[in-house]
Phi, psi and omega in degrees: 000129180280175190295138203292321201270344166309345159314331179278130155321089204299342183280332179280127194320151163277157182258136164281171198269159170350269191249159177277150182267179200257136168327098127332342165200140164293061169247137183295190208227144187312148191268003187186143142290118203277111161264094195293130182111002208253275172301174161251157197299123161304333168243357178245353192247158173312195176352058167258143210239044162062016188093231176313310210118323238285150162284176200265351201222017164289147187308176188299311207279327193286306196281330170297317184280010172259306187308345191250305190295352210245297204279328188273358158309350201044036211253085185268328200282332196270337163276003160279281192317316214254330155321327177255316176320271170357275181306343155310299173287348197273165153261167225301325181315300234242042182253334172334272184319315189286331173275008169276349179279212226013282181308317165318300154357278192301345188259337184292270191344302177321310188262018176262344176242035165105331240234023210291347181284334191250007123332313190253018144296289169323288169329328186264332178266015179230049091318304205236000149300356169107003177289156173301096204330333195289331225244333167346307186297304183313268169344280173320315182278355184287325172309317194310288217292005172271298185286340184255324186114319176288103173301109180297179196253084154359271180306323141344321207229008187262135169272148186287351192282168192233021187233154196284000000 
């Protein structure tokens, strides 16, 4: 019997959320959820629609809280982008917690394309990275949505704060 999250289409749209959530930065929105195989890669391909958004030389705060805003968006691959920007710049301590939002990203994704074993790889190493308790909530529904398929209300489960 296949895996319950396995349900989701691997071919299939990420679902926007109910309502947009309310914004930490004024930046538009991505013109799609970058799906692989679905889309054109966003940074690689000719009409691809360039990742985050982020400018190249944005700050720590700025890309983590675009990375909070891309995600509750259901945006997981461009808030995994705005989510590493951040982590690039932290130094090597206080860089934990943010690559555990980065693997949470990557687990969202894994398991909207079919994929719950390396989904649930991801979930354990951002278990054991150091996330940020506020994030708890996240964590726990990314599991739910590996076993039933059912994709959570993001924003909901987002903390208001904008610093990594």
């Amino acid at each position: 019997m296949p895996h319950p999250a396995s349900r989701t289409h691997p071919n299939a749209e990420l679902p926007p959320p109910r309502t947009l959530p309310a914004r930490r930065v004024e930046l538009p929105w991505p013109p799609y959820r970058y799906v692989p195989g679905l889309h054109p890669h966003p940074l690689r391909c000719e009409g691809g629609h360039s990742g985050s958004g982020l400018p190249a030389e944005a700050t720590i705060a700025l890309a983590y809280a675009r990375g909070l805003d891309l995600l509750g968006g259901h945006y997981v691959w461009e808030a995994h982008e705005a989510f590493e920007h951040a982590w690039r710049r932290l130094a090597p301590p206080a860089r934990a917690p943010t690559a555990a939002l980065i693997k949470i990203c990557a687990a969202l994704l894994r398991a909207h394309l079919g994929d719950p074993i390396a989904a649930g790889v991801l979930i354990q190493r951002a278990q054991t990275q150091g996330l940020h308790p506020d994030f708890l909530s996240l964590l726990h529904a990314t599991e739910r949505f590996v076993e039933t398929g059912s994709f959570p209300a993001i924003a909901e489960l987002l903390p208001p704060s904008t610093s990594p």
